[in-house]
C-alpha positions in Angstrom: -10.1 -3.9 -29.6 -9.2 -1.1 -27.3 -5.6 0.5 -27.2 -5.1 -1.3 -23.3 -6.3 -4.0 -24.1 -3.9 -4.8 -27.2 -1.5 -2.8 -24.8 -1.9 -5.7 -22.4 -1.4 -8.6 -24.8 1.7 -6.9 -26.2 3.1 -6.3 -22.4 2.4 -9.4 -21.0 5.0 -11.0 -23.8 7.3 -8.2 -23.7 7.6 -8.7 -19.7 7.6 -12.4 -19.9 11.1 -12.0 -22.4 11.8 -14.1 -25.1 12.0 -17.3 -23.0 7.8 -17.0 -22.8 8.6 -17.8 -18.9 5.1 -16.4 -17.1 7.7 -16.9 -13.7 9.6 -13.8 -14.0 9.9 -10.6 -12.1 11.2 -7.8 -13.6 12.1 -4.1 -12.1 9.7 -1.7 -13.4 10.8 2.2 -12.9 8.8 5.0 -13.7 8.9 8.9 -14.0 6.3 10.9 -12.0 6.3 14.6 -12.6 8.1 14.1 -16.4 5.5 17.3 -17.7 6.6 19.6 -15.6 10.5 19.3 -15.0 13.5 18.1 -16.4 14.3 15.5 -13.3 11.1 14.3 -11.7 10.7 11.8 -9.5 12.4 9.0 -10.5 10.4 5.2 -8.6 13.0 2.5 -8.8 13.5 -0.7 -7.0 10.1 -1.9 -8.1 10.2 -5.9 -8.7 7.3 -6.6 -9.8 4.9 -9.2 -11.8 3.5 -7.8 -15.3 0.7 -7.5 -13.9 1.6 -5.3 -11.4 3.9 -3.4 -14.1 0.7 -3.4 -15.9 -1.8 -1.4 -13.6 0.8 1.2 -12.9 1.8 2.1 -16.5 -2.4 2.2 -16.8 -2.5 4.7 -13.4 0.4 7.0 -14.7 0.0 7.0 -18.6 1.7 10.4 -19.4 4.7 8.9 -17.7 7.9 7.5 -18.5 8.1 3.9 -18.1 11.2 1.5 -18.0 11.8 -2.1 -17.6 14.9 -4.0 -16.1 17.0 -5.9 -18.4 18.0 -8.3 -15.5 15.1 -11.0 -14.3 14.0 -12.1 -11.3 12.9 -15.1 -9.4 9.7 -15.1 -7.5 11.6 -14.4 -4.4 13.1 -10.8 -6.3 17.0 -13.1 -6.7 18.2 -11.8 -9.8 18.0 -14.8 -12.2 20.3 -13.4 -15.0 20.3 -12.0 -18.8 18.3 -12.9 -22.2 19.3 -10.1 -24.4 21.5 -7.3 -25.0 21.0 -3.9 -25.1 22.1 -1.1 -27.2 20.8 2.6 -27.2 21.6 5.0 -29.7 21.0 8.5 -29.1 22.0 11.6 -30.6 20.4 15.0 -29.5 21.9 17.4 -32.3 21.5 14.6 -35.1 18.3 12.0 -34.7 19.3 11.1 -38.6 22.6 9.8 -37.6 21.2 7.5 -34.3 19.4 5.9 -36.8 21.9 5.2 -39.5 24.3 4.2 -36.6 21.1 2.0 -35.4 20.8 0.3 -39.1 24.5 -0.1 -39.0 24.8 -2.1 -36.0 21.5 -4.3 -36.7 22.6 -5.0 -40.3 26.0 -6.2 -38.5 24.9 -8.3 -36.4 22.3 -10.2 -38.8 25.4 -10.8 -41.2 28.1 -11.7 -39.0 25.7 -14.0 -36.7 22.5 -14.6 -38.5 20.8 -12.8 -35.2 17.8 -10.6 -35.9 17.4 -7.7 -33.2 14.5 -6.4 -31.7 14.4 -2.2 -32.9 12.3 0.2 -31.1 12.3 4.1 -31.5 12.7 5.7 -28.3 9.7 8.2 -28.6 12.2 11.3 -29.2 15.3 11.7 -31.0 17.3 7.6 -30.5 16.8 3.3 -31.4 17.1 1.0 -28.7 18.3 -2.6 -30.1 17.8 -5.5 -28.2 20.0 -8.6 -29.0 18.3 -11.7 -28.2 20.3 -14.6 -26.8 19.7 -18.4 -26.4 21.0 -18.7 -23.3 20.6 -17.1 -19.6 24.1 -15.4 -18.8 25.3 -13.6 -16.0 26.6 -9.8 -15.9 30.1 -10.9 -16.7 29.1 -12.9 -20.0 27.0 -10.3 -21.1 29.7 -7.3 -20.4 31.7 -10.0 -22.9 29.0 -9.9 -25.4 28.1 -6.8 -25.6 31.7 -5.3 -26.5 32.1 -8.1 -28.9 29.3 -7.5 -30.9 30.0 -3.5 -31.4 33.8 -3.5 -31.5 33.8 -3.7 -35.6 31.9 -0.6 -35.9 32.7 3.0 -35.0 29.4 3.8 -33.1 29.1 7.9 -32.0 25.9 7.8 -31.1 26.4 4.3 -28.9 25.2 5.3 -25.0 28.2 2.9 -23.2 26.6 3.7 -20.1 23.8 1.3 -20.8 26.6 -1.5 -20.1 25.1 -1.5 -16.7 24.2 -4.5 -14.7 20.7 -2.8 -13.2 20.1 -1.1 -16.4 16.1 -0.2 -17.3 15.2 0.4 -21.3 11.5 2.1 -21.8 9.3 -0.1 -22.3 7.7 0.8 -26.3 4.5 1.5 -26.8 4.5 4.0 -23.4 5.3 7.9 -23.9 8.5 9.6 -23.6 7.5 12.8 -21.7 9.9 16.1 -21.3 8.6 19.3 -20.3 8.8 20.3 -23.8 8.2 17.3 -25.5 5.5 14.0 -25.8 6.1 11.0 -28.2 5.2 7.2 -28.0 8.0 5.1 -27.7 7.0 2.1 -30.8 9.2 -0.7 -32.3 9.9 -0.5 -35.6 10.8 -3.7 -38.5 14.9 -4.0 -37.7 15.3 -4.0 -41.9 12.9 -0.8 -42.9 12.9 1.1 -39.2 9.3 1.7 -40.1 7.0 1.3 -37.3 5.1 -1.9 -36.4 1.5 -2.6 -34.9 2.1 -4.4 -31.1 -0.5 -6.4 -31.6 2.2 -7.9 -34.7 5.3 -8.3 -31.8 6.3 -11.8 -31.0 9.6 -13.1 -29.9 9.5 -15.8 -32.3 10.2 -13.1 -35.1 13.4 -12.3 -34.1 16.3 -14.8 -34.3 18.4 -15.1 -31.1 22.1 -14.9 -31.1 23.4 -18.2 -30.7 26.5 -17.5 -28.3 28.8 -21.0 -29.1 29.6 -19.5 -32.4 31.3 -16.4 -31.1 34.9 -17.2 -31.4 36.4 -14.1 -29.5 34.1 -16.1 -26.5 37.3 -18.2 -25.5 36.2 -18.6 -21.8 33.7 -20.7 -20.9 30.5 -18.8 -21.1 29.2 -18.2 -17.0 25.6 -18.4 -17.1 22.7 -20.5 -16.7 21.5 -23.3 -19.2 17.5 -22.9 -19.9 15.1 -25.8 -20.8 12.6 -25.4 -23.4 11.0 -22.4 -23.7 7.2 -23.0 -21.9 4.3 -21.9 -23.4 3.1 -18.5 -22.4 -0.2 -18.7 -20.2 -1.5 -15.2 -19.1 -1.3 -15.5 -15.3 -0.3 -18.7 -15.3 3.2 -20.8 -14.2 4.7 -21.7 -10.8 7.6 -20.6 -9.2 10.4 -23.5 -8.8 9.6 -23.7 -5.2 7.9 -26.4 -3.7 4.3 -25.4 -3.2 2.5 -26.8 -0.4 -1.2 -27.5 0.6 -3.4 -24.9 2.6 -4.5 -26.2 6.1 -8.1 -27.2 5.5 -9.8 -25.4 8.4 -9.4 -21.5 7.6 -8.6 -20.7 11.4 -5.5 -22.1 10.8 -3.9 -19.8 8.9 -2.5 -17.4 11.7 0.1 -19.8 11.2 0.9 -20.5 8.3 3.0 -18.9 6.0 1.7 -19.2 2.7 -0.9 -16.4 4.0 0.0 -13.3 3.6 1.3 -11.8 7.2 -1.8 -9.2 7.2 -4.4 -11.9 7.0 -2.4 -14.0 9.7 -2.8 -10.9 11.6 -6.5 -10.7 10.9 -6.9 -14.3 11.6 -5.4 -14.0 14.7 -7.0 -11.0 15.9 -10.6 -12.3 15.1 -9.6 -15.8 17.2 -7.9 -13.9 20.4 -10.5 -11.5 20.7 -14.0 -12.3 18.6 -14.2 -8.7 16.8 -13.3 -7.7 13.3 -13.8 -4.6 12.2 -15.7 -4.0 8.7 -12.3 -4.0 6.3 -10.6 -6.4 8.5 -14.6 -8.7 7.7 -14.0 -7.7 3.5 -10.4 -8.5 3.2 -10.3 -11.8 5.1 -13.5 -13.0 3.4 -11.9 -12.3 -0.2 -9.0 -13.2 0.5 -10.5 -16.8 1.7 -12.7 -16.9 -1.2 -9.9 -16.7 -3.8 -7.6 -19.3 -2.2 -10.2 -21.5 -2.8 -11.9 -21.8 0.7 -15.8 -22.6 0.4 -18.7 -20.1 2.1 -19.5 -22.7 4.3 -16.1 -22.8 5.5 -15.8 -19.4 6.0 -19.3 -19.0 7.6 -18.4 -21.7 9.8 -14.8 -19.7 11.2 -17.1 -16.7 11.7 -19.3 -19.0 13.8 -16.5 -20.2 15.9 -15.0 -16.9 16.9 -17.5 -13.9 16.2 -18.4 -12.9 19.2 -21.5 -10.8 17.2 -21.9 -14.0 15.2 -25.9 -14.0 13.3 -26.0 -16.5 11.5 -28.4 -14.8 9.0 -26.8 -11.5 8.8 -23.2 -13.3 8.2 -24.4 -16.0 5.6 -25.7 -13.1 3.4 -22.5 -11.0 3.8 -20.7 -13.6 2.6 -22.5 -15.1 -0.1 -22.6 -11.0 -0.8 -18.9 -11.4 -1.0 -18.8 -14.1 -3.2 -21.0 -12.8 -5.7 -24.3 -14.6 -5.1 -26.5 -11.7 -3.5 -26.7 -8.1 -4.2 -24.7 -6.9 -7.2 -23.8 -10.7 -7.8 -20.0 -8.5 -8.8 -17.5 -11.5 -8.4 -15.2 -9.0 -6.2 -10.9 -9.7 -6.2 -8.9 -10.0 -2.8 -8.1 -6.5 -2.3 -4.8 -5.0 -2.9 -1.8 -4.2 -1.0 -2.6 -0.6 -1.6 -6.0 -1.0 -0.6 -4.6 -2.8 2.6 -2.3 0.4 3.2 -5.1 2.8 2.0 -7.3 1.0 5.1 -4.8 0.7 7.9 -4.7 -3.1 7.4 -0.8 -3.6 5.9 2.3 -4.7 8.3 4.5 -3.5 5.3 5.7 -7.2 4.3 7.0 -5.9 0.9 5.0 -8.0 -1.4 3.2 -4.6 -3.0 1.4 -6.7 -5.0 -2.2 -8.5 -4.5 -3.2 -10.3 -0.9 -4.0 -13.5 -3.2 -0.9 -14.0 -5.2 1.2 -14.0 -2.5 -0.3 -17.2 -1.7 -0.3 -18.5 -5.3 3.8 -17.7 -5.3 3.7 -20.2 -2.4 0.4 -22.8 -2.2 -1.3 -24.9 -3.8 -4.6 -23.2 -5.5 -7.3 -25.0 -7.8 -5.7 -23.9 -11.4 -9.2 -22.5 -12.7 -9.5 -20.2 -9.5 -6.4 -18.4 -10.3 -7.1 -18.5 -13.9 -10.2 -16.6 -13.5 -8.8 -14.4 -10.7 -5.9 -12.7 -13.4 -9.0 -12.4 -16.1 -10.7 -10.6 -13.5 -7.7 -8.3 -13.0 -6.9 -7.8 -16.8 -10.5 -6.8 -17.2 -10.6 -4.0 -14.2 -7.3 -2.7 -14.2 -7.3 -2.6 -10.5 -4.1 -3.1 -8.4 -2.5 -6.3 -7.5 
């Protein structure tokens, strides 16, 4: 098994958080430039899907790469917190970070039974991250997170992570400096000796249950969580209402489960009977992986084409599909392939031209299923 591909197993849990929720969006931030100077580029404000986390980290691999500690909602809301966490860095004394790292996990384990979630930073620190049973808002997790580190005397203790947007690297990605190129890996919070990802799972590590925290007088502000689901790689709805596609594809110009570039496109090829060749390829994946037939989409091109052949147009499409030619089963195209081809009204989604309808319709199960395997496999944007 290759190194992404474990890489993607492991990420797709670490993203999803120890609630297993497939639902969440998270802020990814990355370095670009790390090499070559001591501040390069720093790309924040990134709320994305892990798969979308995912084909970045694989573009920019000798980068640094971080994730948000806050979650998001389909919709980019911030949803709240699911664990703490600590960094402990020491520039003149790595030693110490980790003692002061050992300190603090041993701590927690015997004053609350808890078992933290250790990773070495790559470099010269130990981030810890305190898992919680509950969702809580900034102001029960500022709470917390004094709480839990106010019996120790903790030098090496970063307080500026007690930050409400704060982003953690994300292990098993390189720390990069100018002078300097490690891989960030968690390690076993008893030893500190490193573990294989392919080993992580949140059900090793015992969350903090916050009711038995006496200093937590106030009533704790935060969100109660059902269940944990079962994690399904590309799987899970958002708690909106989805709602059904309009059966006739010409339709669509108004509807706003489609993405506003392929209302566009719709709407163009109906007013005026042209297309041009990338406005043809996106619509007619787009259509194919939101579940719309090739007769259905043969049929639109019939209506409105003014250069309609029917011969020409039934190969192209069944092309499309994967049934002539290469027979490739080719994925709706990106919103960086839409930029790259002059085809993007800048919406914001930045992800993939399909899923913004799967955040919002009603799309056969399989379809999407085999879509995200598709992705994983190719690493291509989305």
């Amino acid at each position: 098994m290759s190194f992404w591909s474990k890489f993607e197993e492991f990420f797709a849990k670490w993203f999803c958080g120890p609630r297993g929720d497939p639902n969440v969006y998270r802020e990814h931030a990355y370095t670009i430039g790390a090499a070559e100077s001591e501040k390069p580029k720093f790309s924040r404000n990134n709320v994305v899907d892990w798969l979308s986390a995912t084909t970045k980290i694989k573009e920019l691999k000798r980068e640094n790469h971080y994730l948000s500690i806050l979650i998001y909602d389909p919709e980019a809301r911030p949803v709240g917190y699911r664990y703490l966490y600590y960094d402990f860095d020491c520039e003149e004394d790595p030693e110490r970070a980790r003692r002061e790292a050992m300190e603090f996990v041993k701590n927690v384990a015997d004053r609350y039974g808890a078992v933290p979630v250790v990773y070495f930073s790559g470099r010269k620190g130990y981030g810890v991250l305190v898992v919680i049973d509950q969702t809580i808002d900034f102001e029960t997790y500022r709470r917390v997170w004094n709480i839990l580190r106010a019996p120790l005397t903790l030098s090496t203790l970063d307080p500026k992570v007690l930050d409400a947007r704060r982003v953690h690297r994300i292990p098993y990605t390189y720390n990069v400096k100018p002078d300097h190129v490690g891989m960030c890996y968690l390690v076993d919070p008893r030893t500190f000796k490193k573990i294989r990802m392919e080993d992580f799972d949140w059900e090793n590590y015992e969350p903090l249950k916050l009711g038995q925290i006496k200093d937590l007088i106030a009533p704790i502000a935060g969100f109660s969580v059902p269940k944990p689901r079962t994690f399904r790689v590309g799987g899970g709805r958002s708690s909106r209402k989805l709602v059904s596609l309009p059966e006739d594809p010409a339709e669509l110009d108004k509807c706003e489960v489609a993405p506003p570039c392929i209302r566009n496109i719709v709407q163009a090829l109906k007013a005026g009977g042209e297309l041009d060749h990338y406005q043809r390829l996106a619509l007619v994946w787009y259509l194919k992986w939101v579940g719309y037939s090739k007769e259905k989409v043969i049929d639109l091109f019939r209506r409105f084409a003014t250069d309609f052949n029917e011969k020409v147009t039934t190969y192209q499409v069944e092309y499309a599909y994967g049934e002539r030619g290469k027979r490739e089963d080719w994925l709706a195209p990106s919103c960086r392939w839409m930029k790259e081809h002059g085809l993007c009204v800048e919406c914001g989604w930045n992800r993939n031209i399909a899923t913004y309808t799967y955040a919002r319709a009603l799309v056969p199960e399989e379809l999407k299923q085999r879509f995200f395997e598709l992705v994983r496999k190719r690493s291509i944007g989305i």
